[in-house]
Backbone as numpy.savetxt, mean C-alpha at the origin, in Angstrom:
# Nx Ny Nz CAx CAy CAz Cx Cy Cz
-9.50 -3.88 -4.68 -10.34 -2.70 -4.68 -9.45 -1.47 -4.68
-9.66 -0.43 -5.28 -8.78 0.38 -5.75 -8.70 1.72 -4.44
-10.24 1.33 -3.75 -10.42 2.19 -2.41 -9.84 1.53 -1.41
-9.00 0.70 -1.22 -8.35 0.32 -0.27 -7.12 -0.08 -0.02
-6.27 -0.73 1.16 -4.86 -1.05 1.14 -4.85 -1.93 2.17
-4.13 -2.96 1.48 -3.52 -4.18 2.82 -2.39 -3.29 2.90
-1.55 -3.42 4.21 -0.03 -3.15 4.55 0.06 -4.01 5.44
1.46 -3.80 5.31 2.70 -4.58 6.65 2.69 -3.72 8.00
2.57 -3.83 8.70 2.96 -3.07 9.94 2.91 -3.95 11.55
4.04 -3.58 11.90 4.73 -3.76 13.34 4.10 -4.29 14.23
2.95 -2.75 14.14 1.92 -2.64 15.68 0.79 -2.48 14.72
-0.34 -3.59 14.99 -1.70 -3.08 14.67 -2.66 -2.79 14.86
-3.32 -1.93 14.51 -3.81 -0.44 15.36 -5.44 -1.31 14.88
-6.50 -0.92 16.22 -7.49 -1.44 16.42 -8.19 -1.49 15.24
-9.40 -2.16 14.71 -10.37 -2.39 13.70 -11.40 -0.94 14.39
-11.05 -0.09 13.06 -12.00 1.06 13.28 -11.58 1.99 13.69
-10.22 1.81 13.98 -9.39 2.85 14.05 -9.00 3.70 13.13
-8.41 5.43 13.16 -8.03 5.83 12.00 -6.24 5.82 11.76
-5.73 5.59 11.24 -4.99 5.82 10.33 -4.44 6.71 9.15
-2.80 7.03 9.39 -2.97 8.36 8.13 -1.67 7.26 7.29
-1.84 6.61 6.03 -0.94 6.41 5.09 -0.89 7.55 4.08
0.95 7.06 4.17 1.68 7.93 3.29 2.19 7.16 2.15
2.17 7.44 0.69 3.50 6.56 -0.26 4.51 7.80 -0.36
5.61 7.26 -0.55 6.79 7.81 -0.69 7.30 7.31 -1.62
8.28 7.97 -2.50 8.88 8.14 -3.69 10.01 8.68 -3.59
11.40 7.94 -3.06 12.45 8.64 -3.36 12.42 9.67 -1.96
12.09 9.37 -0.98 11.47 10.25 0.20 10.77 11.56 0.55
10.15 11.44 -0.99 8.99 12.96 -0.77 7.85 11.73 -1.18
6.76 12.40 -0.51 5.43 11.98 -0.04 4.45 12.01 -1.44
4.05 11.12 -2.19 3.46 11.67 -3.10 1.86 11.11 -3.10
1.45 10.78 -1.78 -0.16 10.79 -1.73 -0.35 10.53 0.12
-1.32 11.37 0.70 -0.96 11.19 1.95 -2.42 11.25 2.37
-3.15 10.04 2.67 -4.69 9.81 3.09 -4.83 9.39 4.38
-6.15 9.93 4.98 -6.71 9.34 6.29 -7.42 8.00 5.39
-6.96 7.38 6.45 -7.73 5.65 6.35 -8.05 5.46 7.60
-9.41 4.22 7.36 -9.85 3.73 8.29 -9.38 2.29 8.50
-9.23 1.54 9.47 -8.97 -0.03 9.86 -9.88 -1.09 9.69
-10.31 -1.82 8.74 -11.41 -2.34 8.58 -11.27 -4.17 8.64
-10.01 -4.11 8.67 -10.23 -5.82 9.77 -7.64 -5.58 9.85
-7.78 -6.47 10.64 -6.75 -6.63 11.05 -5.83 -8.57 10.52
-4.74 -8.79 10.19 -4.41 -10.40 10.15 -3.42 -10.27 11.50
-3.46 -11.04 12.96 -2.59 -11.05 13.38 -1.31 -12.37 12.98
-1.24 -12.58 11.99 0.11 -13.33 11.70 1.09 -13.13 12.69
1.76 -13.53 13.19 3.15 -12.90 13.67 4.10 -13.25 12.94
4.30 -13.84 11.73 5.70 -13.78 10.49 4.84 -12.10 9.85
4.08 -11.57 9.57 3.77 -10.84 9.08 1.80 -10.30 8.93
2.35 -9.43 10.01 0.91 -8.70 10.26 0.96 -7.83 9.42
-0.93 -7.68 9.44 -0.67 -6.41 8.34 -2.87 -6.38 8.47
-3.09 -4.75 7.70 -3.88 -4.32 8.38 -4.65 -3.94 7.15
-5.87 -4.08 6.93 -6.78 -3.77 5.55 -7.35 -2.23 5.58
-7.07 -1.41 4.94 -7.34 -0.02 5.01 -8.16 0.78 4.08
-9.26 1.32 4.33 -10.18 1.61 3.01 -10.11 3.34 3.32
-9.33 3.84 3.06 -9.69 5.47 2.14 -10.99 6.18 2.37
-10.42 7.23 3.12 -11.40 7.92 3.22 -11.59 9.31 2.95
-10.38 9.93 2.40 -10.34 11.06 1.68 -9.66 10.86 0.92
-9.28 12.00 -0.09 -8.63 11.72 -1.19 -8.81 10.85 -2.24
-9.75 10.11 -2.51 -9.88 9.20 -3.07 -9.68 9.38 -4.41
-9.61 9.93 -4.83 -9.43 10.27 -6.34 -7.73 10.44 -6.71
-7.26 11.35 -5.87 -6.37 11.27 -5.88 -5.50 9.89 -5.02
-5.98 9.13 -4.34 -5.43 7.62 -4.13 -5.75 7.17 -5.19
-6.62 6.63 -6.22 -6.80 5.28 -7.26 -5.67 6.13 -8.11
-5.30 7.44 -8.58 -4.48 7.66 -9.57 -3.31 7.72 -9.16
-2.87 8.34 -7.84 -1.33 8.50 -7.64 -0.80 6.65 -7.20
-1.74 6.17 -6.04 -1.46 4.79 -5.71 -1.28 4.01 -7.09
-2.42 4.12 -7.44 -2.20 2.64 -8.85 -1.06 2.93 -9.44
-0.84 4.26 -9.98 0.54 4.23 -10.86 1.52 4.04 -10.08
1.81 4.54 -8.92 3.24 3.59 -8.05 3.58 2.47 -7.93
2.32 1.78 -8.09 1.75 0.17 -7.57 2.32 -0.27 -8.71
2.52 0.15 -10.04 2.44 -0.41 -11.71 3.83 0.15 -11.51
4.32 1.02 -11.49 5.96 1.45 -11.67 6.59 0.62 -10.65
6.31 0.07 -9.12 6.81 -0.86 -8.49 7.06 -2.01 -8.83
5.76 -3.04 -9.35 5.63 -3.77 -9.96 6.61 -4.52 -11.44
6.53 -3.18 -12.14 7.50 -3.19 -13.06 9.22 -3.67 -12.91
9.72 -1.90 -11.94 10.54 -2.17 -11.27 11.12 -3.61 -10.99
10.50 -4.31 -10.18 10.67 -5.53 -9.23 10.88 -6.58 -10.23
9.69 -6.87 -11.63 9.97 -7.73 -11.99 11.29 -7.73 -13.01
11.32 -6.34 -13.41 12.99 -6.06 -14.18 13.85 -6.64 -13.36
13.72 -6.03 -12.15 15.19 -6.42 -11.33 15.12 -8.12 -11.04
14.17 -8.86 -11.28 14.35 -9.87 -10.35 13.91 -11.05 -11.46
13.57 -10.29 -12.48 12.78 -11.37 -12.94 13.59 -11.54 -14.97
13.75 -10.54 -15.26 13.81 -10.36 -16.80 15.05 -10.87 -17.44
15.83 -11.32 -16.75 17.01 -12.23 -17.20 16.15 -13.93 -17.33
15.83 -14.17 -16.50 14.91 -15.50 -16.41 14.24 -15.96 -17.62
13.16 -14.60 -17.75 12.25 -14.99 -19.10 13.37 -14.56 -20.44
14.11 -14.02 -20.62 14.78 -13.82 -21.67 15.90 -15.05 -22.40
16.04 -15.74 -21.07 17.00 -16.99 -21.71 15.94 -17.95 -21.94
């Protein structure tokens, strides 16, 4: 869903709680939304917390998705494009 975000995080902050995510780029901020907590995984190899957008939204589906697609990219160049090429 393009209104929302799983993440990784440490400490996880109650269901219904708010939340402010940031993406970063090179360490300037290039989309910075209040989110809400709308369920929690306590894993302990890796917790992480489901987050649905609550402002900005317009500007989250366009700045997020294209980071998400330039990351994506990124990752599979670096990790992946020697593999499929031989």
């Amino acid at each position: 869903m393009r209104t929302s975000a799983l993440v990784n995080l440490e400490t996880l902050p109650p269901v219904g709680s708010e939340v402010r995510l940031r993406i970063m780029e090179e360490n300037k901020t290039i989309v910075d939304v209040t989110t809400q907590v709308i369920r929690v995984e306590r894993d302990p190899s890796k917790p992480m917390a489901a987050l649905t957008i609550l402002e900005n939204v317009k500007k989250w589906k366009n700045t997020a998705m294209t980071a998400a697609q330039k990351w994506v990219t990124r990752h599979w160049q670096l990790n992946y494009e020697e593999e499929w090429v031989n």
